[in-house]
C-alpha positions as MATLAB code, in Angstrom:
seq = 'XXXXXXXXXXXXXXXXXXXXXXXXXXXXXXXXXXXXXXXXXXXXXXXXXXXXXXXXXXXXXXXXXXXXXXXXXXXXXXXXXXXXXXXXXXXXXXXXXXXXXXXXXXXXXXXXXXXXXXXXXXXXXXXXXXXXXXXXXXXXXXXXXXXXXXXXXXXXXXXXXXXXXXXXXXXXXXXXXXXXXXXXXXXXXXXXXXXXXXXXXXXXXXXXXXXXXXXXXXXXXXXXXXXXXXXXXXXXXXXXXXXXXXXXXXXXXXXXXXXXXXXXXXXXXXXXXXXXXXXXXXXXXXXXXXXXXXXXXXXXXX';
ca = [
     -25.951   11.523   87.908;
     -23.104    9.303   89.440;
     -20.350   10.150   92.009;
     -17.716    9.728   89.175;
     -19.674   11.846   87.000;
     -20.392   14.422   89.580;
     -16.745   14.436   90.642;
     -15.406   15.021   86.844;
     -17.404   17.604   86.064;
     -16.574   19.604   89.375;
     -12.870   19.382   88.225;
     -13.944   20.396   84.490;
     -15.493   23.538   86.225;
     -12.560   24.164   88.597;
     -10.024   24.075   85.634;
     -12.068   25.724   83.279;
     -12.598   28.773   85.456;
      -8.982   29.031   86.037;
      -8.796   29.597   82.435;
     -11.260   32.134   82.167;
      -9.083   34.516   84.885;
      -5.945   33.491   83.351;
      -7.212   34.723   79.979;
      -8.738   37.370   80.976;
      -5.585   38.727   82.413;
      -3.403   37.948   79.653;
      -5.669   39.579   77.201;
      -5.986   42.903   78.740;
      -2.408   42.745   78.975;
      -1.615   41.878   75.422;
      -4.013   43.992   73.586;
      -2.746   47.190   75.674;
       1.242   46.465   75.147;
       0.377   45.288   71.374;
      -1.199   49.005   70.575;
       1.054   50.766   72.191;
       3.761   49.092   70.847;
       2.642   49.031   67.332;
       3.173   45.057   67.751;
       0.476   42.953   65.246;
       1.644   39.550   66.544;
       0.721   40.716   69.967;
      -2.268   41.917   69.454;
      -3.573   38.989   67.530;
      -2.187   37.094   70.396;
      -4.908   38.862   72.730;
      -8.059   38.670   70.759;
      -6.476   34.595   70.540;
      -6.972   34.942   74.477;
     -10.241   36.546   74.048;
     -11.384   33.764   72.049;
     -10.251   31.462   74.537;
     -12.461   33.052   77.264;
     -15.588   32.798   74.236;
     -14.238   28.886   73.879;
     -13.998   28.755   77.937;
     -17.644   29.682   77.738;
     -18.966   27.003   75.362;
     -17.334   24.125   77.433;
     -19.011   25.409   80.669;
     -22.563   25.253   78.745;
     -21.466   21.922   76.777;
     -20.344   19.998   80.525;
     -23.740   21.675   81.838;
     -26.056   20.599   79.150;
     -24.159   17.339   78.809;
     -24.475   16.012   82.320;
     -28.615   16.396   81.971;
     -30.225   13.092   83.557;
     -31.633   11.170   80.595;
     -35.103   11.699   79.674;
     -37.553    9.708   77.660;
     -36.437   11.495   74.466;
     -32.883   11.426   75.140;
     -32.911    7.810   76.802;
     -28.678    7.936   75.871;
     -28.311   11.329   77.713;
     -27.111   14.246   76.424;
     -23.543   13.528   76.548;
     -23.068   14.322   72.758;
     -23.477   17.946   74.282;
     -19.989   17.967   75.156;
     -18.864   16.963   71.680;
     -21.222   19.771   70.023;
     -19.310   21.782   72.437;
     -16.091   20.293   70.878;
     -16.902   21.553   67.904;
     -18.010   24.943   68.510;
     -14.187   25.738   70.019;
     -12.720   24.140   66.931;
     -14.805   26.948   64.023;
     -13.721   29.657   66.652;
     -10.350   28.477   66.261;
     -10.899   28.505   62.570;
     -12.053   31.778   62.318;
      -9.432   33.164   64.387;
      -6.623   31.459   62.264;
      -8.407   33.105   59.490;
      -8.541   36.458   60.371;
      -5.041   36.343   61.662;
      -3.675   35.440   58.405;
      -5.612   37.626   56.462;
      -4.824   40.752   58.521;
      -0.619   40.238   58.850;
      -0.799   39.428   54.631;
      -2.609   42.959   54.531;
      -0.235   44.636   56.551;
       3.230   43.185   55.034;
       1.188   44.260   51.582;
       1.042   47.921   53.159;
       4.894   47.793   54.267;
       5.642   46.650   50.744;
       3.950   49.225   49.038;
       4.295   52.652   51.481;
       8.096   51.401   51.387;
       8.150   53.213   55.361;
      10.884   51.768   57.626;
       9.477   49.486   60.330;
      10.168   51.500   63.590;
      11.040   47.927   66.110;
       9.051   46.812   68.888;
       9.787   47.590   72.418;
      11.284   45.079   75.210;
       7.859   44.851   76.717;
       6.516   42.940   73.637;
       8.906   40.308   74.660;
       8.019   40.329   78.175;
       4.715   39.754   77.551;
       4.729   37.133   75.090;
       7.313   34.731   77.497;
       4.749   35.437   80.211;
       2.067   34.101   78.445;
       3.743   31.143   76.765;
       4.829   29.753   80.176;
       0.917   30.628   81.408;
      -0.764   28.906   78.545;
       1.818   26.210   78.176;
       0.900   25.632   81.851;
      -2.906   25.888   81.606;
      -2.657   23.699   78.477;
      -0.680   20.800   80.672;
      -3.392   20.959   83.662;
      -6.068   21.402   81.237;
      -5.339   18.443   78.925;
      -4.609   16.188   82.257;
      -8.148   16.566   83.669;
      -9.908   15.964   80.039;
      -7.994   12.495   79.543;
      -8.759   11.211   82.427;
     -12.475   12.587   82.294;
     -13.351   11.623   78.965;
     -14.335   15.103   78.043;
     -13.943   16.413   74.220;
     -15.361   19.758   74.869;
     -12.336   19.836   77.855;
      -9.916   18.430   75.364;
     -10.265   20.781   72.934;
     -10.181   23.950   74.864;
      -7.032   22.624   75.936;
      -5.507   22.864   72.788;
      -6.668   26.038   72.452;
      -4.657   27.459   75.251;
      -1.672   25.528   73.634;
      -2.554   27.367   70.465;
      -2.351   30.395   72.526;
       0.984   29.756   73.789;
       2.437   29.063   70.067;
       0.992   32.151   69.282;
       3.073   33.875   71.841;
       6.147   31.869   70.859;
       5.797   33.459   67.103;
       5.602   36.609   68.638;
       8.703   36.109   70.607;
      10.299   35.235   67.056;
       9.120   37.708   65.196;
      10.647   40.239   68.172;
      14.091   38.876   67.270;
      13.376   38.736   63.594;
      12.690   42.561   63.875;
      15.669   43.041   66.180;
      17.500   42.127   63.119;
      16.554   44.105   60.556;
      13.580   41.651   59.289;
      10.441   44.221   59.346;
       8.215   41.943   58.333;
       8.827   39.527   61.525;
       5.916   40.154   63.442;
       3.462   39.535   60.390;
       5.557   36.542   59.198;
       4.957   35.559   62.730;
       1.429   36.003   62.800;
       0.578   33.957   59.406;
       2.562   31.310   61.227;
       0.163   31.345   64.179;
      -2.764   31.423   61.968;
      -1.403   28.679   60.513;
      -0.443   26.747   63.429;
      -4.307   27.244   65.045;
      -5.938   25.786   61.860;
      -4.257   22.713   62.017;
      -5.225   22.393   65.519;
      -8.648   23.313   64.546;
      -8.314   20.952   61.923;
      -7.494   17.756   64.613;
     -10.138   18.626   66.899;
     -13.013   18.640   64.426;
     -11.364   15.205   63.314;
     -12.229   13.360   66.359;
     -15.540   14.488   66.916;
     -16.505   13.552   63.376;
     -14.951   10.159   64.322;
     -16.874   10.702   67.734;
     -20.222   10.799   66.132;
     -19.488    8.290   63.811;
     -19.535    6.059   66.175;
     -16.166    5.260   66.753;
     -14.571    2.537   69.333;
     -13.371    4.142   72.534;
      -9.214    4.402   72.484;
      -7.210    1.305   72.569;
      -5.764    1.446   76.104;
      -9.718    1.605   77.344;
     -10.203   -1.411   75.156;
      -7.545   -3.191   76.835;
      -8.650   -2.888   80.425;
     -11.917   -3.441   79.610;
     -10.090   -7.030   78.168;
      -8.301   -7.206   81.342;
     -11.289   -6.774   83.876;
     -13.305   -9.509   81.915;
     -10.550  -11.576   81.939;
     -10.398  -11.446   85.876;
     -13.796  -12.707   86.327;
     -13.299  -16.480   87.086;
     -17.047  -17.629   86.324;
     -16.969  -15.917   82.642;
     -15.607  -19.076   80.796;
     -15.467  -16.618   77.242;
     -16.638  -13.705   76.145;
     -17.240  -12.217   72.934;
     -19.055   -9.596   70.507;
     -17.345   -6.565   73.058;
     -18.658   -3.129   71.299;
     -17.996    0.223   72.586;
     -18.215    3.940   71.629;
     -18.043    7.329   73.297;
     -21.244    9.792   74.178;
     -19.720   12.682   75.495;
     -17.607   11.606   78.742;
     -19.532    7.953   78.943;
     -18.957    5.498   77.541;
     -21.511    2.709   76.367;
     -20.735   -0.821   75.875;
     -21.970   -4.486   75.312;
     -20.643   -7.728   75.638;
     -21.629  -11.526   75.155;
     -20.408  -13.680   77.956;
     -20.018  -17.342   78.255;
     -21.263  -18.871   81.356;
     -21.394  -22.672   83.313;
     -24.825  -23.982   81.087;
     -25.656  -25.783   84.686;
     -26.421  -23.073   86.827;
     -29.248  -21.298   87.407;
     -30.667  -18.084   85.936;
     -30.462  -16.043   89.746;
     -26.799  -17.124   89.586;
     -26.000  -16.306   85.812;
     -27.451  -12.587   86.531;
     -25.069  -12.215   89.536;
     -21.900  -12.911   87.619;
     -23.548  -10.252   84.995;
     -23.990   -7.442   87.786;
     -20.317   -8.959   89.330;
     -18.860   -8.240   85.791;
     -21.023   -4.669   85.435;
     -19.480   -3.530   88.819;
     -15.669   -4.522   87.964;
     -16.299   -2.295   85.114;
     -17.642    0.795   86.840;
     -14.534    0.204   89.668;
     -12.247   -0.299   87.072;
     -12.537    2.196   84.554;
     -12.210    6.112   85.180;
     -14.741    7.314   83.181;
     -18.585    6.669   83.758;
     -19.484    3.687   81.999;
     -23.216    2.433   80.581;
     -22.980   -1.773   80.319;
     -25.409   -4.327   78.282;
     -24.176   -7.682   79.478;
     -25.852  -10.220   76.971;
     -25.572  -13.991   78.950;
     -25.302  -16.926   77.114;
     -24.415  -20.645   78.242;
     -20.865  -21.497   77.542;
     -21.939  -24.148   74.192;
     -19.414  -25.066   71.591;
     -21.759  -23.550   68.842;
     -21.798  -20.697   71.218;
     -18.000  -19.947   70.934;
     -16.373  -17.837   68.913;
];
């Protein structure tokens, strides 16, 4: 495994354990208040923050499996680990949308029907759902950070999950004021809204690992300076035929380059490996290069 490869998964570790305490904390502390406050929205809100230790769990096996040396059946490495990974949080996320909006419609059906007055909710409900939005909306921020500029999916998407975590906490927070008002169905309205809001996001993730394993070009701002640190080399006269896609956190790429006809073979293959190490110093994610060298012929151009 490379330096830059040993070095990103490190900080994937780092951040993700920081998640793992943080929810820990903040669902012991939700699930508690919630019940004895009688609050739904808050208690949904902590088996969310379970979820997102289960989720915290999965990336940690996905980076470990993922950053496997290659062997002779998996000659690519196992970086599409990391996207199974990807996946995984995204159906948890799913099913805990799901449930969410399943239980809060059975419980404004029971309201409805037992016609009881809706005691309110206590100020700690409130307490404890600003607490965690600033926690998760802070985790999300750090989390999100570290998976750009690491490539990693499996990272990317448990980082939405803590954001999903923290809109979860803000409908809480409105369905406290909703009640404060008189609205006794707040704090379910505010759950179905959180189950809502966590499918969508559910919904994006699985999105770009389907595009992921379709093969899809890396994003366009990796395109570009890979452009830009061809460009630079003096001796490539043109280049074309530039193909790239994402496996995991590497990415894999070939290009055709155009090349002085006169000189010799020793020479063409240095302004290859020249080329192949601009690339690996240039770009911040681990990077597997086919340079295809041809000599720089009009019927060659393209």
């Amino acid at each position: 495994m490379s330096t830059k490869s040993n070095i990103a998964q490190r900080r994937i570790k780092d951040v993700t354990y920081v998640g793992v305490a943080t929810n820990l904390g903040l669902a012991a502390v939700k699930c508690v208040v919630g019940l004895l406050a009688g609050s739904m929205a808050l208690f949904a809100d902590g088996i969310h923050s379970i979820s997102d230790m289960a989720t915290d769990a999965v990336v940690l096996l996905g980076v470990r499996l993922g950053a496997k040396d290659p062997d002779p059946k998996h000659p690519y490495g196992h970086g599409r680990m990391e996207t199974f990974a990807a996946v995984v949080v995204a159906v948890v996320l799913l099913a805990v949308g799901a449930l969410m909006i399943q239980r809060a419609s059975a419980a404004i059906v029971r309201l409805r029907t037992t016609d009881s007055e809706f005691p309110g909710l206590p100020m700690a409900v409130l307490v404890v759902a600003l607490l965690s939005v600033f926690s998760k909306e802070a985790l999300y921020q750090v989390t999100r950070k570290i998976a750009v500029s690491t490539g990693s999916s499996a990272l990317y998407a448990n980082a939405w999950h803590h954001r999903s975590d923290a809109f979860s906490s803000i409908a809480v927070v409105i369905g406290f004021i909703a009640t404060r008002f008189g609205y006794q169905y707040g704090d379910q309205v505010a759950t179905v809204a959180v189950g809502l809001m966590i499918i969508l996001v559910a919904a994006k993730i699985i999105d770009g690992c389907l595009h992921e394993f379709a093969e899809r070009s890396v994003d366009k701002d990796t395109v570009e300076d890979i452009k830009d640190i061809i460009a630079a080399q003096d001796r490539v006269q043109q280049w074309h035929q530039l193909r790239t896609r994402s496996v995991g956190r590497e990415i894999f790429m070939d290009v055709h380059i155009l090349v002085d006809p006169q000189i010799s073979i020793t020479e063409a293959h240095e302004i290859a490996e020249s080329l192949e190490e601009a690339l690996h110093a240039g770009l911040t994610r681990p990077v597997n290069i086919m340079v295809h060298v041809e000599p720089d012929q009009p019927h060659l151009r393209k």
